[in-house]
N, C-alpha and C positions, 0 to 999 in steps of 0.2 A: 392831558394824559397823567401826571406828575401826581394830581387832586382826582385823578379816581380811580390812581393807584392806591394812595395814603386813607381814600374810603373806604375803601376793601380789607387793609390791614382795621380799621380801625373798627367798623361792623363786627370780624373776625372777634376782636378783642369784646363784644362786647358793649363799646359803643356807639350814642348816637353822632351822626352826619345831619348837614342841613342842606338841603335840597334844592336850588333856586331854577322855578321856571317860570321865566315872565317878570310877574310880579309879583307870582305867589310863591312862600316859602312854606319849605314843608320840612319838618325835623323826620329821622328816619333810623326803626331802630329795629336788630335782627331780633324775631322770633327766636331763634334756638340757641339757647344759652343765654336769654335775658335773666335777668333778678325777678323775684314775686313781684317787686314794686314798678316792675319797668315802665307799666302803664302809665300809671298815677303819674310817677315822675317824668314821663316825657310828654305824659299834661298838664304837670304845672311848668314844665318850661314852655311850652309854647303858648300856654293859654287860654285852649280848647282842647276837646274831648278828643282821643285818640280814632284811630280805627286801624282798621287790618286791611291791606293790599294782600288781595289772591291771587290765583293764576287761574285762566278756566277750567284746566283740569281739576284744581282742588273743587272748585264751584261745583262744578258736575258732581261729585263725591257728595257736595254738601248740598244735592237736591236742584241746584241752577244750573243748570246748561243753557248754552247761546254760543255766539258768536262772537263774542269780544274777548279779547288776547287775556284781562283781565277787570278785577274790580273790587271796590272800597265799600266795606263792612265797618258800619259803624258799629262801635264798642258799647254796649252795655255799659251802665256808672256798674263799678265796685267787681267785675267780673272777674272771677276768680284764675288765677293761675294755669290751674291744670287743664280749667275749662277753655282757657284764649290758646291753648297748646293745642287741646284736641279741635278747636276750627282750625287752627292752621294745620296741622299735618298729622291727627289724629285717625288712627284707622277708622273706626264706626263713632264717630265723632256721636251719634245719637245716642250709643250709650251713655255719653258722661250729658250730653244739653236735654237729653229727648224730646223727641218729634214738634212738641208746642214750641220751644225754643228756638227749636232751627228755623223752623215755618215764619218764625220775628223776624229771625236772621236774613231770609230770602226777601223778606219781603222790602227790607231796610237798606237793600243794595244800593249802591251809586254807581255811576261810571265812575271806571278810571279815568286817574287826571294824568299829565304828562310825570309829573315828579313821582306817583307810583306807580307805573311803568318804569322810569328810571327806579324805582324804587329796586323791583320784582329781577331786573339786570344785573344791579351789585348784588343782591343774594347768589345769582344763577354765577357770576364770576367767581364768587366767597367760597365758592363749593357747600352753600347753607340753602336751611330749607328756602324754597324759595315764596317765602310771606315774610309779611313785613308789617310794624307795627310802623303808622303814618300818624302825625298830628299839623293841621297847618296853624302855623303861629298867628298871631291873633296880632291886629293893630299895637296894641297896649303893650304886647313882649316884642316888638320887633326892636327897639333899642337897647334890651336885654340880652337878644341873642346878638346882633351885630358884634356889642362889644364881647361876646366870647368868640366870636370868631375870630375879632382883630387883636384879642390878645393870646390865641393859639388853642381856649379852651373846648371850641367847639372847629370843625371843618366844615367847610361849605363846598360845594362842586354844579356846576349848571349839571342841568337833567338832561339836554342833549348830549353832553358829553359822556355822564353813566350810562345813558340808554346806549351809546354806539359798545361799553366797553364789552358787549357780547361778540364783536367782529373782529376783536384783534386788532395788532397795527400789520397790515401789510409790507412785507419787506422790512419790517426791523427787527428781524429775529437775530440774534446776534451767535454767532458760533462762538464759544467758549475754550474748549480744550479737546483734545483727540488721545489716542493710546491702544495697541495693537493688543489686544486678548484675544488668545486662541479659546474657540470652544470646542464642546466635547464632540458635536457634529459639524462642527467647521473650523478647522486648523488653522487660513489663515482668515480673521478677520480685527477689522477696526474700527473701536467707536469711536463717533465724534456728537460732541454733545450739544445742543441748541439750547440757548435760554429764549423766554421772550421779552419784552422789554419792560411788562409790567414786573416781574422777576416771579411770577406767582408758578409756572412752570417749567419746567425742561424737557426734552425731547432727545430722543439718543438716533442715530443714525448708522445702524450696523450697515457696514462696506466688508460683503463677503467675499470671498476669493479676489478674483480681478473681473473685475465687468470695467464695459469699457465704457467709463465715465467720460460726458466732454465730446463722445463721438454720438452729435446729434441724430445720423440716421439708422443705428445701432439701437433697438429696444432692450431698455434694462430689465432682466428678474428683479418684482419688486413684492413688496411683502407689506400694508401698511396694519400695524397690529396695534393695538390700544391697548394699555397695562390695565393689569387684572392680578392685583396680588394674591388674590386665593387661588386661582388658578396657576398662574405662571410661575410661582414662587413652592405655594403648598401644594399643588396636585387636586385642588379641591373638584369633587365631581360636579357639581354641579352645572358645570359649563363646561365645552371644550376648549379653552383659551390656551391653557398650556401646549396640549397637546398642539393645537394648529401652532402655536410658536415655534414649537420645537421641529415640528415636523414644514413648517418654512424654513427654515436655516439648513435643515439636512438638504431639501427639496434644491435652494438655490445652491449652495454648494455642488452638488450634484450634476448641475448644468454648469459649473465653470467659474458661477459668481455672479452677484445684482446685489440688492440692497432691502435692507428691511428697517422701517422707521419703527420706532417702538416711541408710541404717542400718551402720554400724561393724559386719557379721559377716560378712567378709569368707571367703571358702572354706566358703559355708554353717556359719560360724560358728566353724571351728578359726582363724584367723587366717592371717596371710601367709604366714610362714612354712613350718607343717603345711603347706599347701595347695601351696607351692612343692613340699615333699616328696612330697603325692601326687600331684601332675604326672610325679614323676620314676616313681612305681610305675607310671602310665598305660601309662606311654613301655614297658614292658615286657609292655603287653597287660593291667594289668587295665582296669576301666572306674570311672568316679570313685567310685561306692560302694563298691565292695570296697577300692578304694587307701585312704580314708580310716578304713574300716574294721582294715585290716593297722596305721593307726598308733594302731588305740583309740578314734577316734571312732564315734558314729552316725551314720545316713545325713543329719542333718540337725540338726547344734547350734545350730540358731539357735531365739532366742527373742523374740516380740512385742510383750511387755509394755511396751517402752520406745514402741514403737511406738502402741502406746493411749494411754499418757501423754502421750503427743505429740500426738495426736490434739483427747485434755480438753481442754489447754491451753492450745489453738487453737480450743475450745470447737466440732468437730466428732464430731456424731454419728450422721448419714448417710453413707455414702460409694455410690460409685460404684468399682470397683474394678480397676484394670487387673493383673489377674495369670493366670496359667497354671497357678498351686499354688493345689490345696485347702487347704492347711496355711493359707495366710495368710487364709483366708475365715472359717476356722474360729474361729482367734486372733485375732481382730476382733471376732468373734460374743460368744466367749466373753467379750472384755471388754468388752459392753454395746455396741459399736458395730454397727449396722448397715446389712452389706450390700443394698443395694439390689438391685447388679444388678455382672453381672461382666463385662468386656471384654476377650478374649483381647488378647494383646500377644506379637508371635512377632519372632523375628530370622530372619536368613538362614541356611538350611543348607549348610555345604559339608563337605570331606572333611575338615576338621581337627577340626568340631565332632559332627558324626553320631554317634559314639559317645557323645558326653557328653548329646544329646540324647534318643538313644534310653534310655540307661539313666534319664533323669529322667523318662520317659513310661512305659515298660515296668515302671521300680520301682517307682519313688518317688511314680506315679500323677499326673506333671504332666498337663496337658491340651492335648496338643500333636497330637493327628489331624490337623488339615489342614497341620500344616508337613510330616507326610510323605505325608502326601494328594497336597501338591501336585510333589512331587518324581517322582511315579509318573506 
């Protein structure tokens, strides 16, 4: 856990990790915010020619679709910069390689190996694009790299261990600190705040009015909401986030009191950033699943389990459910809690958000019939 914790801060920064599956080692280094040089130099350290770990989404974007989670694109010698950008997470990547280019590209594919896989994990945990520049070290460098890992200069982490760091640790979330703020549609409530154990997020746990926590046959008003800083913070239209926030809080208070987690996965779970960038793909006509798609994610990185955690802890195991998404019914169910009963919770529709609604009712199978019911 400890080593792929310390690979995460240290990708974030910038640097390469060494990968070890088996027998094979594979150096590993993040696409987004690397140096011009990053290639070159994370192939003379290992020894051999670099490549690029994809995701199948990006693949599809870049002409290959299949069936495989992901896969390793060998590097061109000398490839330029902007151009190793636009295969990894470039919008119409054709414009900058065109069509002869790409056509090399497809054709040069490998399978994924296990260490890019684990690779494609630590990005998705990094909150980074998720591609990855891969090189496996070479017979000749492998005593070169040992000694930087045993004298602190390089870090190592087995690939089973990265691959799992998409799951979380179960039950180690650790509660941190609490403190009683009244809001402006809920008087009395309390947050309490969850870290988790790799420290990379926190979780808050508004405890509104009095619900009756702890009394197992008793369903709690529960509210699970994912931050959305342009929404919840700015009012931004684009989505209803705020609004359902706000209009949870009033909603639960109103019945006496339950509970509303407010969960760190932010842009359905790429982070701010990502999310900033598939605003910008929107803005070009696609719609939010295929934008986040174009940069490597799924239509939906977010995951529950912290959310259950949260749930134990607070020794809640009815709820009452305010959501619009099957997914979160399901991911509740599945970790022993249950749904009673479910209460839609809808925002407002206008022209900035309709497309983002529609695609999350038409795809992604939200349950939003009467917000355009009623717009008819």
């Amino acid at each position: 856990m400890h080593q792929v914790e310390r690979a995460i801060f240290d990708l974030r920064r910038g640097l390469p990790v060494l990968i070890v599956a088996g027998e094979s080692r594979v150096l590993v280094q993040a696409i987004e915010g690397a140096a011009e040089t990053a290639a070159s130099r994370l192939g003379e350290l290992a020894g051999t020619s670099p490549a690029l770990a994809l995701t199948r989404h990006r693949l599809a974007i870049l002409g290959q679709g299949g069936a495989d989670e992901a896969a390793r694109l060998p590097l061109p010698v000398g490839l330029a910069h902007g151009r190793l950008a636009a295969l990894a997470f470039g919008a119409v990547p054709a414009a900058t390689l065109g069509e002869a280019e790409l056509a090399e590209c497809r054709s040069a594919l490998e399978p994924a190996e296990p260490a890019d896989l684990a690779a494609l994990a630590l990005m998705r945990r990094a909150l980074l694009i998720p591609s990855a520049l891969v090189a496996r070290v070479a017979e000749s460098r492998r005593a070169a790299v040992a000694a930087a890992v045993a004298d602190g200069t390089l870090l190592a982490v087995e690939a089973e261990q990265a691959a799992r760091c998409l799951d979380g640790a179960g039950g180690m979330l650790r509660r941190v600190s609490d403190a009683r703020i009244p809001l402006a549609d809920a008087s009395e409530c309390r947050f309490i705040l969850f870290r988790e154990p790799d420290g990379m997020r926190e979780h808050v746990a508004v405890v509104i009015g009095d619900p009756a926590l702890g009394a197992p046959e008793v369903p709690v008003p529960l509210r699970l909401h994912s931050a959305c800083l342009t929404g919840d913070l700015f009012g931004s239209l684009r989505c209803d986030c705020g609004e359902q926030l706000r209009t949870a809080v009033a909603e639960i208070d109103a019945v006496g009191g339950g509970v509303l987690l407010y969960l760190a996965q932010e842009g359905r779970g790429i982070g701010l950033a990502n999310k900033l960038r598939a605003y910008t793909l929107q803005d070009s006509g696609l719609d939010t699943l295929d934008a986040d798609q174009i940069l490597g994610f799924g239509e939906d990185e977010r995951r529950y389990g912290v959310a259950v955690d949260m749930l134990n802890a607070l020794g809640i195991r009815r709820v009452q459910l305010m959501t619009n998404n099957p997914l979160k019914m399901a991911a509740l169910a599945e970790g022993g809690i249950e749904v009673v009963e479910r209460q839609a919770l809808y925002g407002t529709l206008n022209d900035h958000n309709h497309r983002y609604l529609s695609a999350k009712a038409e795809r992604a199978g939200h349950l939003l019939d009467e917000v355009f019911r009623a717009q008819r």
